[in-house]
CHARMM internal coordinates of N, CA and C (Angstrom, degrees):
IC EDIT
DIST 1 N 1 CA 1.4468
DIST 1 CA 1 C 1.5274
ANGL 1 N 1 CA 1 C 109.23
DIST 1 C 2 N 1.1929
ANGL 1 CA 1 C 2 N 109.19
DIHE 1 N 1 CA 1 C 2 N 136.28
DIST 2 N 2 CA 1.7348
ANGL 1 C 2 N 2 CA 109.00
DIHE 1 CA 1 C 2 N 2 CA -178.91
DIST 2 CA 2 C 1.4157
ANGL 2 N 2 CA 2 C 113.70
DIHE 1 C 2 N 2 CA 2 C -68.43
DIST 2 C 3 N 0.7587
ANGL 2 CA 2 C 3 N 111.20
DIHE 2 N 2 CA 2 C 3 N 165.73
DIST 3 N 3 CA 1.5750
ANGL 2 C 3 N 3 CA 119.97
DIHE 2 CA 2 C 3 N 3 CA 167.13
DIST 3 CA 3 C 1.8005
ANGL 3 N 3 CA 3 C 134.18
DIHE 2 C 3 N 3 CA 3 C -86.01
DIST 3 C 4 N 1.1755
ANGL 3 CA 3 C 4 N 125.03
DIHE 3 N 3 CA 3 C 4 N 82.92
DIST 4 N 4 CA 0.9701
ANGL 3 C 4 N 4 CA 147.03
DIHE 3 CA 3 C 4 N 4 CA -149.96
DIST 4 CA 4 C 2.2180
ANGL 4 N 4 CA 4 C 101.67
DIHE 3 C 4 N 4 CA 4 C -81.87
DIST 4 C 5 N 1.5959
ANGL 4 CA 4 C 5 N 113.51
DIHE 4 N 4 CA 4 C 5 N 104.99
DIST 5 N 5 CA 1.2707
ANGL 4 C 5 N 5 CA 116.94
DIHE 4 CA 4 C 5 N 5 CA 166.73
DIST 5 CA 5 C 1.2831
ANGL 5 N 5 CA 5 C 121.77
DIHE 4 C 5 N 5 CA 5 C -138.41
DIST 5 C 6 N 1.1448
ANGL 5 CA 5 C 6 N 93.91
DIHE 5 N 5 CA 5 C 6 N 151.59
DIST 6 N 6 CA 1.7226
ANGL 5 C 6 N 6 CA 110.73
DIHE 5 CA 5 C 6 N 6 CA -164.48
DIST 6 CA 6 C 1.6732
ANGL 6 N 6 CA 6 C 90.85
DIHE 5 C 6 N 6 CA 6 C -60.41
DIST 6 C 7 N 1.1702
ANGL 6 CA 6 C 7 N 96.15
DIHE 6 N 6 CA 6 C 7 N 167.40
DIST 7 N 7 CA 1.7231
ANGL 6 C 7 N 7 CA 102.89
DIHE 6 CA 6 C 7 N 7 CA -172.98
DIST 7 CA 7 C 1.5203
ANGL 7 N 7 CA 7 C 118.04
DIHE 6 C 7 N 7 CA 7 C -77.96
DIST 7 C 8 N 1.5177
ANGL 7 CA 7 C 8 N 95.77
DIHE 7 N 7 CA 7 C 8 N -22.35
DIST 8 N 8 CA 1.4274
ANGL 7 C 8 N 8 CA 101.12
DIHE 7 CA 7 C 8 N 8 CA -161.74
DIST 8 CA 8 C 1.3378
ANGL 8 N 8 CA 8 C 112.79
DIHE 7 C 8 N 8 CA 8 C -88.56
DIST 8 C 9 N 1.4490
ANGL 8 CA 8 C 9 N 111.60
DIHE 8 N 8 CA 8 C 9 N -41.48
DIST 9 N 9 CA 1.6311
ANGL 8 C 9 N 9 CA 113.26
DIHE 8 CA 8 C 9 N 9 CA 151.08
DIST 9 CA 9 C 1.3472
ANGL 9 N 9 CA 9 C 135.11
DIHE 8 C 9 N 9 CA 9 C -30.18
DIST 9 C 10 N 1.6622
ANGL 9 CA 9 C 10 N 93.94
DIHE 9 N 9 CA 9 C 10 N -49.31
DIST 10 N 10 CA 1.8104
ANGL 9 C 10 N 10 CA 116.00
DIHE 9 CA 9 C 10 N 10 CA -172.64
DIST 10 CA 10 C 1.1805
ANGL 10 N 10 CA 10 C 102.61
DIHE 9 C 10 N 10 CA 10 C -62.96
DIST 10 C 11 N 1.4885
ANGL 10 CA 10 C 11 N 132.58
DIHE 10 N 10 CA 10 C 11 N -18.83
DIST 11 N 11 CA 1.4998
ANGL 10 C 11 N 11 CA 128.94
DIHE 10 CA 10 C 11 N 11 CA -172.91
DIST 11 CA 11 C 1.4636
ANGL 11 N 11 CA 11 C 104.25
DIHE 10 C 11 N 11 CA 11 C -94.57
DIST 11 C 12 N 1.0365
ANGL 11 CA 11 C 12 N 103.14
DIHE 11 N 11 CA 11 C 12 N -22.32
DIST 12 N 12 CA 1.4885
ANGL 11 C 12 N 12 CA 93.89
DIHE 11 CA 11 C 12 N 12 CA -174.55
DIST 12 CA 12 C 1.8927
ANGL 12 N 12 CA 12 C 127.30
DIHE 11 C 12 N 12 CA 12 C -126.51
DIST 12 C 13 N 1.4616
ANGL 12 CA 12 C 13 N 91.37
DIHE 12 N 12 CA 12 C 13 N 26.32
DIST 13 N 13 CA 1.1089
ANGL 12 C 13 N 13 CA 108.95
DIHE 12 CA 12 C 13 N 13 CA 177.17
DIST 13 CA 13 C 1.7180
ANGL 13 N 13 CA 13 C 112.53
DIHE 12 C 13 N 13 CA 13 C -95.46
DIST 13 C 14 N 1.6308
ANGL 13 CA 13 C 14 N 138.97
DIHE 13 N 13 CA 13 C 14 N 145.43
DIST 14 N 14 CA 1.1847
ANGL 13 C 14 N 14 CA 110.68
DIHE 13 CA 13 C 14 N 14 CA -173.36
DIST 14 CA 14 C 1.6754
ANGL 14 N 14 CA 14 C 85.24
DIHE 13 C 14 N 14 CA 14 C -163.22
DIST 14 C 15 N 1.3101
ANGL 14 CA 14 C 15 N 113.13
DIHE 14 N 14 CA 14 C 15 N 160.63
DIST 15 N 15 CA 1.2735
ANGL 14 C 15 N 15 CA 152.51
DIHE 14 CA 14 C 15 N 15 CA 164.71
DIST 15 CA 15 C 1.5804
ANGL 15 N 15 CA 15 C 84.87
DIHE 14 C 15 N 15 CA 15 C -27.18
DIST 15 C 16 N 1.9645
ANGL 15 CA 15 C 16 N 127.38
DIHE 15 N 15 CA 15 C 16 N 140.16
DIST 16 N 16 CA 1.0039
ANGL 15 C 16 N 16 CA 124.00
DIHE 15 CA 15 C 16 N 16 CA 165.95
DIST 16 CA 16 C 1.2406
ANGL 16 N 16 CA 16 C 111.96
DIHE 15 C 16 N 16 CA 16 C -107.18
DIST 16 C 17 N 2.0998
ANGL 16 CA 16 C 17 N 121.11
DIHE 16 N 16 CA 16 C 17 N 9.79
DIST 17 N 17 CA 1.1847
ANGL 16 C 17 N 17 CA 108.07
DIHE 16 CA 16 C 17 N 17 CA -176.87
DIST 17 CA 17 C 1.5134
ANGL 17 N 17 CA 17 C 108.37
DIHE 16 C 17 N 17 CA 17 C -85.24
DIST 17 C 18 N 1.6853
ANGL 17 CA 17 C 18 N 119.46
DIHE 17 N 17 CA 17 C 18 N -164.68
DIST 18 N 18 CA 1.3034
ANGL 17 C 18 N 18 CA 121.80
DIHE 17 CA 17 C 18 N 18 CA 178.82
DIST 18 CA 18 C 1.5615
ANGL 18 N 18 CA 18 C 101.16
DIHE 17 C 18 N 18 CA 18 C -62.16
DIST 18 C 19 N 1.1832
ANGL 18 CA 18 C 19 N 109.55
DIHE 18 N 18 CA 18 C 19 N -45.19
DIST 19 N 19 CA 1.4824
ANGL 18 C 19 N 19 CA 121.56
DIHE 18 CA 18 C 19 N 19 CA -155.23
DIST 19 CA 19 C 1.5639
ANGL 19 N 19 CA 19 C 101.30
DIHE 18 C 19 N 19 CA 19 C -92.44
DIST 19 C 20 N 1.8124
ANGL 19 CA 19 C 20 N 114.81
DIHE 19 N 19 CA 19 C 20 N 36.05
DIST 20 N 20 CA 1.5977
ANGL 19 C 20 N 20 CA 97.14
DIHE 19 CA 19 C 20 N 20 CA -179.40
DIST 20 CA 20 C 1.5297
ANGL 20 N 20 CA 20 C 130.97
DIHE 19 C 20 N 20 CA 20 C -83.89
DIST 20 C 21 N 0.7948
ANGL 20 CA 20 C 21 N 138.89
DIHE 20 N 20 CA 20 C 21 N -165.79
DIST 21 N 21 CA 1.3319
ANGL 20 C 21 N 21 CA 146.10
DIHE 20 CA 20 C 21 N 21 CA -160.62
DIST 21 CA 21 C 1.9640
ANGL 21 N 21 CA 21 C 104.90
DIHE 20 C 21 N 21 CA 21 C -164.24
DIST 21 C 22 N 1.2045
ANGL 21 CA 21 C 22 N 97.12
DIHE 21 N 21 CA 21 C 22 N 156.53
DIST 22 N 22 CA 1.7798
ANGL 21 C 22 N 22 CA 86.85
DIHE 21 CA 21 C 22 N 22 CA 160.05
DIST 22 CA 22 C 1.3738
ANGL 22 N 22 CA 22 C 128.81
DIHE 21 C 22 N 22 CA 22 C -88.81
DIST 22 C 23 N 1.5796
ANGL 22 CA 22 C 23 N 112.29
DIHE 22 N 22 CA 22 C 23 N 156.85
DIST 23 N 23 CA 1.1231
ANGL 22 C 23 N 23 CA 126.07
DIHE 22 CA 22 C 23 N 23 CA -149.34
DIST 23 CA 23 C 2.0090
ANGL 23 N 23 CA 23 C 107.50
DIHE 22 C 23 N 23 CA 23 C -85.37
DIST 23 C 24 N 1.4981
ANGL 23 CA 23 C 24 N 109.75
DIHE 23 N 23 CA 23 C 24 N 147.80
DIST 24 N 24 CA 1.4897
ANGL 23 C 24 N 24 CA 114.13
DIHE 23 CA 23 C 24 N 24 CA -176.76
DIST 24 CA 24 C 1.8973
ANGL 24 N 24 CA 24 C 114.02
DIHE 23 C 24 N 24 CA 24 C -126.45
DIST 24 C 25 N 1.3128
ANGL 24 CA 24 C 25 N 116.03
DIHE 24 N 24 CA 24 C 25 N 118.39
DIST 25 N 25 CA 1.3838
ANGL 24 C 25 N 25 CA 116.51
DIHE 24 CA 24 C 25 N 25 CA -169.51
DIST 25 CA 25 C 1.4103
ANGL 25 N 25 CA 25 C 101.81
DIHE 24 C 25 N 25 CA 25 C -39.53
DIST 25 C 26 N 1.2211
ANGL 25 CA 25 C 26 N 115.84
DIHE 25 N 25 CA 25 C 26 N 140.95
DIST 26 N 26 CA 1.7977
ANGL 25 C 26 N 26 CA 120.17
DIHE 25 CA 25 C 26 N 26 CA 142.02
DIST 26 CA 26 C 1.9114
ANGL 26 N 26 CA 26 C 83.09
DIHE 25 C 26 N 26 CA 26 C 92.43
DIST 26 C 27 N 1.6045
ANGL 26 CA 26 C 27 N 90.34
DIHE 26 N 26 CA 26 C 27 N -162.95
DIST 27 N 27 CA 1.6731
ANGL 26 C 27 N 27 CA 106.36
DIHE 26 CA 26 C 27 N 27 CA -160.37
DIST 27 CA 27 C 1.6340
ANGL 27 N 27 CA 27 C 94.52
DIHE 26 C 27 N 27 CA 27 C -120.21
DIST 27 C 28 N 1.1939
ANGL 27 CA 27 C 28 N 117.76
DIHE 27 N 27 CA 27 C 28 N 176.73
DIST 28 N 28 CA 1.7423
ANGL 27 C 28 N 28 CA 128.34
DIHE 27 CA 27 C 28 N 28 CA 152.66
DIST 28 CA 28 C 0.9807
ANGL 28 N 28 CA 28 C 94.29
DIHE 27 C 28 N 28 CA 28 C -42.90
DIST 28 C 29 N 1.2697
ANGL 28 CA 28 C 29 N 115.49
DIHE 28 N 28 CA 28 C 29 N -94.96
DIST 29 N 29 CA 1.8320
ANGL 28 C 29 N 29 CA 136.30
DIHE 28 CA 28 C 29 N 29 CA -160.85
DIST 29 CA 29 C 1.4377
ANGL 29 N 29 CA 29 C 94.29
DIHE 28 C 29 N 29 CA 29 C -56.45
DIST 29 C 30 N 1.2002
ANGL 29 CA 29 C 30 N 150.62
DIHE 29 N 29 CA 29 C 30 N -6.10
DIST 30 N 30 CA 1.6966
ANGL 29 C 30 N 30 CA 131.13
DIHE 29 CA 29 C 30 N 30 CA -178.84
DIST 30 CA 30 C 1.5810
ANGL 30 N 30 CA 30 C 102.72
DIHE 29 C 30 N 30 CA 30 C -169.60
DIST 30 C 31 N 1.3676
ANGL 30 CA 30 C 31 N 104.25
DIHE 30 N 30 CA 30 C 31 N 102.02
DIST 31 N 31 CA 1.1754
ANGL 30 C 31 N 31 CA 103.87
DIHE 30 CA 30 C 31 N 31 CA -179.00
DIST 31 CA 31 C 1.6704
ANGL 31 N 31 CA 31 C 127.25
DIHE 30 C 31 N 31 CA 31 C -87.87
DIST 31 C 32 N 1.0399
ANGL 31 CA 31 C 32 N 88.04
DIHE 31 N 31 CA 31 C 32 N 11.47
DIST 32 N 32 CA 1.6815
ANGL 31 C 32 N 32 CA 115.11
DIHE 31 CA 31 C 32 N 32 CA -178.10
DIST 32 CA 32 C 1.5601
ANGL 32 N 32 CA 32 C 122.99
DIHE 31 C 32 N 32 CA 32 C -118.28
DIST 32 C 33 N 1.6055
ANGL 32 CA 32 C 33 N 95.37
DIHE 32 N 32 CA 32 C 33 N 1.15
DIST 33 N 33 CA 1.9041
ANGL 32 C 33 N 33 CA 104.96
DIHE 32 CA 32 C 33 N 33 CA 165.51
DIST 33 CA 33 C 1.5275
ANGL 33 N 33 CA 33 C 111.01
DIHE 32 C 33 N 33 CA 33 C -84.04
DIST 33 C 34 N 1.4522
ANGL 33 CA 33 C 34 N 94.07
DIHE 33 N 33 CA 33 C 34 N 158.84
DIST 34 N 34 CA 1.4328
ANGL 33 C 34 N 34 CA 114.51
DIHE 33 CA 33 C 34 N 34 CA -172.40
DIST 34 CA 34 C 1.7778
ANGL 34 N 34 CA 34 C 119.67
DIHE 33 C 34 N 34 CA 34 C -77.35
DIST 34 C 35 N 1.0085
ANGL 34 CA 34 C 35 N 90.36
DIHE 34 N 34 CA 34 C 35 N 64.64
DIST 35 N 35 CA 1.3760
ANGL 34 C 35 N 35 CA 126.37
DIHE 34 CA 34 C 35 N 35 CA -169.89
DIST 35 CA 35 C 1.5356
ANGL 35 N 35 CA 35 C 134.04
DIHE 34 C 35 N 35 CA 35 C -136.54
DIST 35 C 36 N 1.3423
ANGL 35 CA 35 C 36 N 112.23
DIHE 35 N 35 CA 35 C 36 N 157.20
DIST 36 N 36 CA 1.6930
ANGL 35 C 36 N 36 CA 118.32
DIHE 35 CA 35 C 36 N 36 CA 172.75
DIST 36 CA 36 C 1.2618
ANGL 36 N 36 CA 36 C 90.80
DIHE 35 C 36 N 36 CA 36 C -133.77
DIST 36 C 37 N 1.4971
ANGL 36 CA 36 C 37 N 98.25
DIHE 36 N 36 CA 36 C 37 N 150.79
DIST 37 N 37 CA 1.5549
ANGL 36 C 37 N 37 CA 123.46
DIHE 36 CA 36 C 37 N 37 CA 171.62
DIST 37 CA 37 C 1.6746
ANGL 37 N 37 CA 37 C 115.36
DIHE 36 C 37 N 37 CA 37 C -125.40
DIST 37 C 38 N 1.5251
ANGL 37 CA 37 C 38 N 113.59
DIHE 37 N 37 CA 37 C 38 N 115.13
DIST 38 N 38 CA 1.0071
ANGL 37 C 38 N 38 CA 115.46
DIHE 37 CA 37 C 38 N 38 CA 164.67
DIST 38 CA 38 C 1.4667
ANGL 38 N 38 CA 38 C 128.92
DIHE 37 C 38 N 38 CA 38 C -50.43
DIST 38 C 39 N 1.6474
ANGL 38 CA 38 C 39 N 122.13
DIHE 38 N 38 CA 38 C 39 N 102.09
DIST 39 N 39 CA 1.6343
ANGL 38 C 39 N 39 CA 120.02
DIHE 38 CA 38 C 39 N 39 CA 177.08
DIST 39 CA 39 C 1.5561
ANGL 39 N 39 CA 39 C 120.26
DIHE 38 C 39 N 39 CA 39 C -51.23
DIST 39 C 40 N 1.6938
ANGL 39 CA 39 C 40 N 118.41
DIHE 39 N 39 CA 39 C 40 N -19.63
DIST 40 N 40 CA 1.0988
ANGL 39 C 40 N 40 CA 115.47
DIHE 39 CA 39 C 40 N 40 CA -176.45
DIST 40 CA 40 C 2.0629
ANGL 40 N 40 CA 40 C 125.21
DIHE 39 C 40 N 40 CA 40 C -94.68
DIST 40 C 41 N 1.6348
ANGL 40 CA 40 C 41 N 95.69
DIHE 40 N 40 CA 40 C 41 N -40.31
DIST 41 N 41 CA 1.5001
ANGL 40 C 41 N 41 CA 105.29
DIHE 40 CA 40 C 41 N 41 CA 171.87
DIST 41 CA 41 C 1.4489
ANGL 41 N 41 CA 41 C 89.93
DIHE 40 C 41 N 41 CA 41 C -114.04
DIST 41 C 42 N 1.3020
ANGL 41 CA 41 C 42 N 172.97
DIHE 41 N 41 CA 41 C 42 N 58.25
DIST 42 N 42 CA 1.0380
ANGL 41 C 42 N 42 CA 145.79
DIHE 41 CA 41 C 42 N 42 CA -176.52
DIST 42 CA 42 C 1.3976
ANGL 42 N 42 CA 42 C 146.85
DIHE 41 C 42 N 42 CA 42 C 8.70
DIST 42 C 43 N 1.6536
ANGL 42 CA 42 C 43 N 104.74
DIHE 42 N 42 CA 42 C 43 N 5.27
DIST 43 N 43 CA 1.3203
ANGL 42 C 43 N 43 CA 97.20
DIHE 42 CA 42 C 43 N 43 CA 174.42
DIST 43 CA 43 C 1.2958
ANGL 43 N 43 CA 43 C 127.36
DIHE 42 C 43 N 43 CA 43 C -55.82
DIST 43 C 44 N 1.8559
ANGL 43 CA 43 C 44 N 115.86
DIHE 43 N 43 CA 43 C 44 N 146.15
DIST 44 N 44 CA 1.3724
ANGL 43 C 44 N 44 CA 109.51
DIHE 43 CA 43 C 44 N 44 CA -171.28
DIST 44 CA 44 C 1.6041
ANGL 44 N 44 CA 44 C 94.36
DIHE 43 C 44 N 44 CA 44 C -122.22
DIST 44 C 45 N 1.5179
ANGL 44 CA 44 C 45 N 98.93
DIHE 44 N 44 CA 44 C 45 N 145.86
DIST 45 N 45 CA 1.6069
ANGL 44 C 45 N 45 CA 123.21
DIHE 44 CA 44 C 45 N 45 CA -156.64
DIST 45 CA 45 C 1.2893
ANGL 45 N 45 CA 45 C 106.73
DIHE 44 C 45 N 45 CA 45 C -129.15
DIST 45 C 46 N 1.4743
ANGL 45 CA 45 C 46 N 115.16
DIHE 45 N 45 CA 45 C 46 N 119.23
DIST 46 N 46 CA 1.6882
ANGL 45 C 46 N 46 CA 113.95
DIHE 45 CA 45 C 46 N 46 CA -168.48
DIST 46 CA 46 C 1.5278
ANGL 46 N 46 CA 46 C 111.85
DIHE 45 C 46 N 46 CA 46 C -72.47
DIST 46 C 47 N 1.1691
ANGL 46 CA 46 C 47 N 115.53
DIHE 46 N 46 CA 46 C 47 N 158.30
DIST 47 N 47 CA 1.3134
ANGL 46 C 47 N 47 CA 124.17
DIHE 46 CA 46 C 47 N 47 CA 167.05
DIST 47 CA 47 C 1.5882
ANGL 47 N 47 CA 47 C 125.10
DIHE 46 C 47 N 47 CA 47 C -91.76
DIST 47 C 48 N 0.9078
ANGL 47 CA 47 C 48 N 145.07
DIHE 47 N 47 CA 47 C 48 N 59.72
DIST 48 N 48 CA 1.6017
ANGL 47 C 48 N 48 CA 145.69
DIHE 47 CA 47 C 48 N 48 CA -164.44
DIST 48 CA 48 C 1.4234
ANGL 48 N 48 CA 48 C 119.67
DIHE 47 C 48 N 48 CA 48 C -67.62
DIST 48 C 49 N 1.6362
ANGL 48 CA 48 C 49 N 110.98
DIHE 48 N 48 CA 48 C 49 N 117.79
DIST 49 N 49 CA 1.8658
ANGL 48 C 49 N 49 CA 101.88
DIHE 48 CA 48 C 49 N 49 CA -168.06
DIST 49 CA 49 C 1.2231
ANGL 49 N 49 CA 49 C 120.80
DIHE 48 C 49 N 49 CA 49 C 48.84
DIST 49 C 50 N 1.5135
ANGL 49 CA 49 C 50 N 130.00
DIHE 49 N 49 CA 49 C 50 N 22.46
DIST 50 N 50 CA 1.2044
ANGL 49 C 50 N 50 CA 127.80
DIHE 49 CA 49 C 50 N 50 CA -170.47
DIST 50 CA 50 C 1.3091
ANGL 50 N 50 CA 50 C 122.19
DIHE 49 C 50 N 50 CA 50 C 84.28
DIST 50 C 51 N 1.6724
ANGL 50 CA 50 C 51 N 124.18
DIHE 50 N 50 CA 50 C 51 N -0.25
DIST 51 N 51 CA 1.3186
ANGL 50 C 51 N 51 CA 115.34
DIHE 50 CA 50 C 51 N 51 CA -178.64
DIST 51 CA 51 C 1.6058
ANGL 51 N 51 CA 51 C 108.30
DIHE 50 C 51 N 51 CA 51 C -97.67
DIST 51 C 52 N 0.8759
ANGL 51 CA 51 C 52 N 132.45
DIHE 51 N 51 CA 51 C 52 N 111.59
DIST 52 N 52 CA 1.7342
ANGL 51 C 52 N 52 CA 126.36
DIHE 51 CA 51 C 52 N 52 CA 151.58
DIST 52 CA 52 C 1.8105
ANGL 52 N 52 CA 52 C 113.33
DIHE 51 C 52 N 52 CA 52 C -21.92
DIST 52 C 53 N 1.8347
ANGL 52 CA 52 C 53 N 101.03
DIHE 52 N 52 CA 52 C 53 N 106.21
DIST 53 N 53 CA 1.6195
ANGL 52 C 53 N 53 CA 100.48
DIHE 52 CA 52 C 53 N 53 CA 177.21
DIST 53 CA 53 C 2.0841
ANGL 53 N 53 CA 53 C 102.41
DIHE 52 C 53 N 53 CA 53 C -82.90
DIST 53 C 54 N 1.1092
ANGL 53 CA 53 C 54 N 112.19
DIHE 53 N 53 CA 53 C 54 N 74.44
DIST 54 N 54 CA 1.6356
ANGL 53 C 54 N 54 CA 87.72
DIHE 53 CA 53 C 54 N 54 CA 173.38
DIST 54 CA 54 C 1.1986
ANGL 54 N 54 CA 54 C 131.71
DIHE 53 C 54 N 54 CA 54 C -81.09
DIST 54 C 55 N 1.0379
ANGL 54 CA 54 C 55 N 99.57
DIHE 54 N 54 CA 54 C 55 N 77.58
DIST 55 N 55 CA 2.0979
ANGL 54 C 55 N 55 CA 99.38
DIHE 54 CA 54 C 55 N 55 CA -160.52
DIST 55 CA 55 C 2.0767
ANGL 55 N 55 CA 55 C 89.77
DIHE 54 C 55 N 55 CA 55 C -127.06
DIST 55 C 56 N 1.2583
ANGL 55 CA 55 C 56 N 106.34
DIHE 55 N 55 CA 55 C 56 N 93.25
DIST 56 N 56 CA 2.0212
ANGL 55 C 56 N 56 CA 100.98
DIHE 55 CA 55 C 56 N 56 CA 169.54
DIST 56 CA 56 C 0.9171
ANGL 56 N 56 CA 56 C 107.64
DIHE 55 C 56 N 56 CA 56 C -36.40
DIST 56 C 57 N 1.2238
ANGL 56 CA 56 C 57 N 161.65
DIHE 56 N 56 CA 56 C 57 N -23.11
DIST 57 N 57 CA 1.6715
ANGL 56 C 57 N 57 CA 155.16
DIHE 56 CA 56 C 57 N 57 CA 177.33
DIST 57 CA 57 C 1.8897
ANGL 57 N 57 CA 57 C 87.42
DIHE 56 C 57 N 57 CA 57 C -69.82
DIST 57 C 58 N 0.8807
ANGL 57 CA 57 C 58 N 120.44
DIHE 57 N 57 CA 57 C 58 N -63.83
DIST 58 N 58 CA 2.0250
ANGL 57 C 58 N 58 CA 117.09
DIHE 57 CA 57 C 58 N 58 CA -175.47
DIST 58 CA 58 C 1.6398
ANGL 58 N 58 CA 58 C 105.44
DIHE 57 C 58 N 58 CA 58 C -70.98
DIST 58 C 59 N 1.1019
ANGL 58 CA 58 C 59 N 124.76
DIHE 58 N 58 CA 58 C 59 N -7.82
DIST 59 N 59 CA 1.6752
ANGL 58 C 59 N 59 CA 105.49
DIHE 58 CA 58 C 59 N 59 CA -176.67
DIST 59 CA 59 C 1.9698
ANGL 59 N 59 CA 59 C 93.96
DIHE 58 C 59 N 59 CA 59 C -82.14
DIST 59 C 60 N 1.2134
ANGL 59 CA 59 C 60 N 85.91
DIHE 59 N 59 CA 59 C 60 N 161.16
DIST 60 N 60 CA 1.2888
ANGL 59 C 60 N 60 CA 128.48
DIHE 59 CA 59 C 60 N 60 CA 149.80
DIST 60 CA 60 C 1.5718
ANGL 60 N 60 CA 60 C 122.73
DIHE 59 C 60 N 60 CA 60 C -96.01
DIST 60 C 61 N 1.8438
ANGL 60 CA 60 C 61 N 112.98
DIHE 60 N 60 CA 60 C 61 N 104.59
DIST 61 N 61 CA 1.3267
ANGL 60 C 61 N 61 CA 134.85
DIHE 60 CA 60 C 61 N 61 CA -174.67
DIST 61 CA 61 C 1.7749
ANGL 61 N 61 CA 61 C 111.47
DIHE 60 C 61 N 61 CA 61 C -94.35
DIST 61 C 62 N 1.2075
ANGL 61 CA 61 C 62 N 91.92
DIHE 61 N 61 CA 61 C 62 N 104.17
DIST 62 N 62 CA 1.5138
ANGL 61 C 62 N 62 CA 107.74
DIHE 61 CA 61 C 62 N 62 CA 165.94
DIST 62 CA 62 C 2.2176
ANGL 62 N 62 CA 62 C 114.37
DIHE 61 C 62 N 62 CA 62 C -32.26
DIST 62 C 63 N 1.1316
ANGL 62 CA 62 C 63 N 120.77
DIHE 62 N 62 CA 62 C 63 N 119.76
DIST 63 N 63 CA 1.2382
ANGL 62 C 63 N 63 CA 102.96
DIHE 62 CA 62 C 63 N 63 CA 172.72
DIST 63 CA 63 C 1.5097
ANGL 63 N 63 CA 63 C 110.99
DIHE 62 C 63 N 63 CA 63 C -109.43
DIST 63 C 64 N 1.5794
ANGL 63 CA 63 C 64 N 115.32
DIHE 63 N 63 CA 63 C 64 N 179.69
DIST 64 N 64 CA 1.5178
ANGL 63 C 64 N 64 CA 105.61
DIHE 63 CA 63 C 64 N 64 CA -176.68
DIST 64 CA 64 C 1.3444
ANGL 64 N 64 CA 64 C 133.47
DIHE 63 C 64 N 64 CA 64 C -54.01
DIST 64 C 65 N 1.7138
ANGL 64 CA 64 C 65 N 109.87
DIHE 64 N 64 CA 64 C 65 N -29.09
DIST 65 N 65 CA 1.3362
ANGL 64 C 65 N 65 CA 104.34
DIHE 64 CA 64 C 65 N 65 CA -165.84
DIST 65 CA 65 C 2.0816
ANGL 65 N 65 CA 65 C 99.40
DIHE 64 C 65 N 65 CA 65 C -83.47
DIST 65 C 66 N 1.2919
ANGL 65 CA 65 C 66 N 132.66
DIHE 65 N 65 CA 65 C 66 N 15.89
DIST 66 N 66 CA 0.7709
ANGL 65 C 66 N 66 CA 141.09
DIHE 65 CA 65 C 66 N 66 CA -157.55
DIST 66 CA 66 C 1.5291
ANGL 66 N 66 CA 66 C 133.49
DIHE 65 C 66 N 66 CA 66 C 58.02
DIST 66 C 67 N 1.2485
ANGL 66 CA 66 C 67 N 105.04
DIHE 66 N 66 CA 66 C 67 N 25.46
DIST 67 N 67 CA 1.6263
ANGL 66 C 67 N 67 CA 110.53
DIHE 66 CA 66 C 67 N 67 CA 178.37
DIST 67 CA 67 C 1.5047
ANGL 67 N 67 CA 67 C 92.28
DIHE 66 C 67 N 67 CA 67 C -97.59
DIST 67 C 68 N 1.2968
ANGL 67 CA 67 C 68 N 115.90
DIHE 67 N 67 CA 67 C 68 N -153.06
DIST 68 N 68 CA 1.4160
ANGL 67 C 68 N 68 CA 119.30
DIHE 67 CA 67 C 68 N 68 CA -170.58
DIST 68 CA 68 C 1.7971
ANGL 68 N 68 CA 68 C 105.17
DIHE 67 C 68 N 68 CA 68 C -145.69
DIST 68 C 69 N 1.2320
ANGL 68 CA 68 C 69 N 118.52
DIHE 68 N 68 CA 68 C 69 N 157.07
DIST 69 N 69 CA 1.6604
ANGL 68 C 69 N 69 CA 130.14
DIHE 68 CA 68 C 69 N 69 CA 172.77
DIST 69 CA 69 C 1.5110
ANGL 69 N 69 CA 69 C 101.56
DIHE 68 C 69 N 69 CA 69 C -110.38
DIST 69 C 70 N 1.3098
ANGL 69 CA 69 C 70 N 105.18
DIHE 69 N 69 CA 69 C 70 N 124.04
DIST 70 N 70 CA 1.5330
ANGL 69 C 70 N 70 CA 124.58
DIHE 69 CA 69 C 70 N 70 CA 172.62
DIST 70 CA 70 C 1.7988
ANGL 70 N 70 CA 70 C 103.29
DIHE 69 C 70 N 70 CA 70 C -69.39
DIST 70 C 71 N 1.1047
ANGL 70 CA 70 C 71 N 113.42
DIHE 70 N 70 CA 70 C 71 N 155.48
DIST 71 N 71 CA 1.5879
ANGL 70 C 71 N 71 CA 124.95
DIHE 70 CA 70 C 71 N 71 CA -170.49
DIST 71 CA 71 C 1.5089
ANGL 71 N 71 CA 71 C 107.34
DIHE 70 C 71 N 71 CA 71 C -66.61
DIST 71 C 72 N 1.0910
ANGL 71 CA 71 C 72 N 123.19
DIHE 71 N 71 CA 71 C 72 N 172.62
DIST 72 N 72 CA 1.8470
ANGL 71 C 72 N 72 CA 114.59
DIHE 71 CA 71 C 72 N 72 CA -157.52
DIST 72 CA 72 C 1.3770
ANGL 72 N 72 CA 72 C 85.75
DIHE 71 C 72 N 72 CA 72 C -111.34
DIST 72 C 73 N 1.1372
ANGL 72 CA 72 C 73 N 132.43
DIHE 72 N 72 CA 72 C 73 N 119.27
DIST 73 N 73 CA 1.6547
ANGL 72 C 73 N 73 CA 130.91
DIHE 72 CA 72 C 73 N 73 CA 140.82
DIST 73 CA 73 C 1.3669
ANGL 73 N 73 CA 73 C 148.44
DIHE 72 C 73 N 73 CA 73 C -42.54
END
COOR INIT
IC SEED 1 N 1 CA 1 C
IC BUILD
């Protein structure tokens, strides 16, 4: 299910790394996961019950070969 936000949030919600950018529903590969994708580093940041997790310890970091690193435990 996509991720459904009010507009006004969506503008002003953004990437919490140094290097953020604003945020884009869903993933590359699924633009309809429960997720945001950073436009600037790509980190991807889950959506839980509808809440945006933006905490870098929970994203998912894009690596070079273009796959991605799951969050460190």
């Amino acid at each position: 299910m996509a991720v459904v936000l009010d507009p006004v949030l969506a503008e002003v919600l953004a990437c919490p790394a140094p290097d953020h950018g604003s945020l884009r529903v869903g993933t590359p590969e699924d633009p309809a996961a429960d997720a945001l994708t950073c436009e600037s580093c790509g980190r991807i940041y889950p959506v839980e019950d509808g809440i945006p997790v933006l905490l870098l310890d929970e994203a998912v970091t894009p690596n070079a070969d273009g796959g991605a690193e799951s969050p460190q435990t």
